[in-house]
Z-matrix of the N, CA and C atoms (Angstrom, degrees):
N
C 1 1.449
C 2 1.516 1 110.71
N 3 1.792 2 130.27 1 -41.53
C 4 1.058 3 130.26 2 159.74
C 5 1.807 4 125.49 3 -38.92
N 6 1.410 5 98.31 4 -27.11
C 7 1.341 6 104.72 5 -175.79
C 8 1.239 7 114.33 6 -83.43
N 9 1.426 8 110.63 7 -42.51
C 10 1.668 9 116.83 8 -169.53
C 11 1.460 10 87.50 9 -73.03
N 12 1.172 11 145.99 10 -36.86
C 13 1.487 12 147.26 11 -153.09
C 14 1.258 13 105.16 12 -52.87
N 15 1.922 14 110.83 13 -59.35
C 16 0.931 15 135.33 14 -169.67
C 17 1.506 16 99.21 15 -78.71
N 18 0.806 17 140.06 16 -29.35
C 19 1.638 18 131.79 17 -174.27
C 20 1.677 19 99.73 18 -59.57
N 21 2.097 20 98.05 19 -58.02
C 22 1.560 21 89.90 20 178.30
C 23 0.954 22 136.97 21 -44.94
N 24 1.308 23 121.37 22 -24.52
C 25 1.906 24 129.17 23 -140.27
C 26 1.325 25 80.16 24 -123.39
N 27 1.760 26 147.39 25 9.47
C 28 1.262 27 136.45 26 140.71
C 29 1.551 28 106.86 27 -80.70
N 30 1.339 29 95.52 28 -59.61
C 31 1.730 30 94.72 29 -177.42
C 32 1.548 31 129.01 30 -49.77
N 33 1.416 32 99.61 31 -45.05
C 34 1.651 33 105.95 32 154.31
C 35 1.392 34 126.05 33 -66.87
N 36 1.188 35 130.13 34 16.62
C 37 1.221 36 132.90 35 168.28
C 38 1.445 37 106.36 36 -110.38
N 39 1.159 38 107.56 37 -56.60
C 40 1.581 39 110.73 38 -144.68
C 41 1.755 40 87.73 39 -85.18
N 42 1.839 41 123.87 40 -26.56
C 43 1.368 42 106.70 41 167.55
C 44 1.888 43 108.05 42 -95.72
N 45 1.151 44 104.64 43 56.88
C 46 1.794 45 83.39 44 176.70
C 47 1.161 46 127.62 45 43.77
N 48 1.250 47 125.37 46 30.55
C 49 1.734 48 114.80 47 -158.03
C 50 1.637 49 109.35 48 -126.38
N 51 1.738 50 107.23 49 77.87
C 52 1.663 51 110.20 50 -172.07
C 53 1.218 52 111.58 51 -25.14
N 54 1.548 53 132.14 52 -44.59
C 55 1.448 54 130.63 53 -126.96
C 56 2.158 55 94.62 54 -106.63
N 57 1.160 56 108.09 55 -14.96
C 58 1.523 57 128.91 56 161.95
C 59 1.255 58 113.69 57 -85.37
N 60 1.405 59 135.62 58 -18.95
C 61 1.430 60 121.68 59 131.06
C 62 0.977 61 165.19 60 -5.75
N 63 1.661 62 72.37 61 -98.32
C 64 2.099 63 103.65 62 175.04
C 65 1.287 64 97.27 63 -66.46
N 66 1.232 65 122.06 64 -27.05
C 67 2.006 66 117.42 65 -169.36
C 68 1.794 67 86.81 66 -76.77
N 69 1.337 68 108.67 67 -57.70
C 70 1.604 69 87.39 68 -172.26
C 71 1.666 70 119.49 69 -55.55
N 72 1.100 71 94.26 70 -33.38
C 73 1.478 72 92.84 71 -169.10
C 74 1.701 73 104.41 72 -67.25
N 75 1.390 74 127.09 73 -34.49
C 76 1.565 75 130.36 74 166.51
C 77 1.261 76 107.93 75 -61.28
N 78 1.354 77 136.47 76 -56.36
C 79 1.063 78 141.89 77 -175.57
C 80 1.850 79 113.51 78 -54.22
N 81 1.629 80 102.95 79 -43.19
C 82 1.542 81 99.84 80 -176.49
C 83 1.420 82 108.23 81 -71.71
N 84 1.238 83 134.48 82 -29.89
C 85 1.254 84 159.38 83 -159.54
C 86 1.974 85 101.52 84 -67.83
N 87 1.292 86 90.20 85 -68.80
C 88 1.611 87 95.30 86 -178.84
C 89 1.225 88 125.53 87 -93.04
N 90 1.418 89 128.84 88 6.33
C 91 1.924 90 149.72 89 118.86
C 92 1.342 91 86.15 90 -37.73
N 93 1.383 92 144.39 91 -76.71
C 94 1.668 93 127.44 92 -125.37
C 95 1.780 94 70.61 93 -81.07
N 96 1.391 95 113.77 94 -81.98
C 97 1.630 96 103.43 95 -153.67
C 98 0.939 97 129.31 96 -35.84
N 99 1.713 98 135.29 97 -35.45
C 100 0.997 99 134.49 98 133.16
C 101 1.729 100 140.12 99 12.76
N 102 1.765 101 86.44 100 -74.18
C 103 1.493 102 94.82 101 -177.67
C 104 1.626 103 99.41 102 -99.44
N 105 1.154 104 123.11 103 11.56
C 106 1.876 105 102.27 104 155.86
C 107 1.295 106 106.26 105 -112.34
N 108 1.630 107 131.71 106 -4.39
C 109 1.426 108 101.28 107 136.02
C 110 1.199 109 141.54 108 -69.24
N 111 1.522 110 108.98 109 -17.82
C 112 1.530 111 109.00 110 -169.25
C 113 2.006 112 100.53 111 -80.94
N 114 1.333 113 91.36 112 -35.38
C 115 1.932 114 94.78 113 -173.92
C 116 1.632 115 107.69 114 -66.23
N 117 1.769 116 121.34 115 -11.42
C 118 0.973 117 113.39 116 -166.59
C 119 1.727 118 106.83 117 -101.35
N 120 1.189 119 115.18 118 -5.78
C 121 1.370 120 153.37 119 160.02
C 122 1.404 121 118.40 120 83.33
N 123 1.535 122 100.85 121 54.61
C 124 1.342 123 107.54 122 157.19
C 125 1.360 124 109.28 123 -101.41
N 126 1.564 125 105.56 124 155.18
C 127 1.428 126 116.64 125 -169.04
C 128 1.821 127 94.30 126 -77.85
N 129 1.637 128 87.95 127 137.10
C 130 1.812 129 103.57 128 163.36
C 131 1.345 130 124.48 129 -109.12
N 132 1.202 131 120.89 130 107.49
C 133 1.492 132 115.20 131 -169.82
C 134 1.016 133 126.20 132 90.39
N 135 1.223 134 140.67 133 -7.40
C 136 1.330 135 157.98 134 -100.49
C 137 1.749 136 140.00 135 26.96
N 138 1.662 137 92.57 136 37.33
C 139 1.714 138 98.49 137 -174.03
C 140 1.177 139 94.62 138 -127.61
N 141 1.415 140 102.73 139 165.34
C 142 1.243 141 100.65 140 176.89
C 143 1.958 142 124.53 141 -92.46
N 144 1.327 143 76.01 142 -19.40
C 145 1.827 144 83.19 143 174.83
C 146 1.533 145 112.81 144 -120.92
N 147 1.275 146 130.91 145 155.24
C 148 1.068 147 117.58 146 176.01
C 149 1.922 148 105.15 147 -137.46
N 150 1.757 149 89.08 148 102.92
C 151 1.157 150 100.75 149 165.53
C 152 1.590 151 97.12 150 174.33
């Protein structure tokens, strides 16, 4: 999810495209929390790691 985040928030930049943004910027956002719950070792989703 960190990855696609960042893909958006290039693509929404480099094409002008607000709405490819805000998705990256949501998208990078809840990738990071994600993985510092999962590194802190609570289960995500029902796993224990998430990656």
């Amino acid at each position: 999810m960190i990855i696609l985040g960042l893909i958006l928030l290039v693509l929404g930049f480099l094409l002008k495209i607000s709405i490819l943004w805000t998705i990256g910027i949501i998208v990078l956002v809840i990738g990071l929390v994600l993985l510092l719950l999962g590194s802190a070792g609570r289960a995500v989703g029902g796993r224990r790691h998430y990656w």
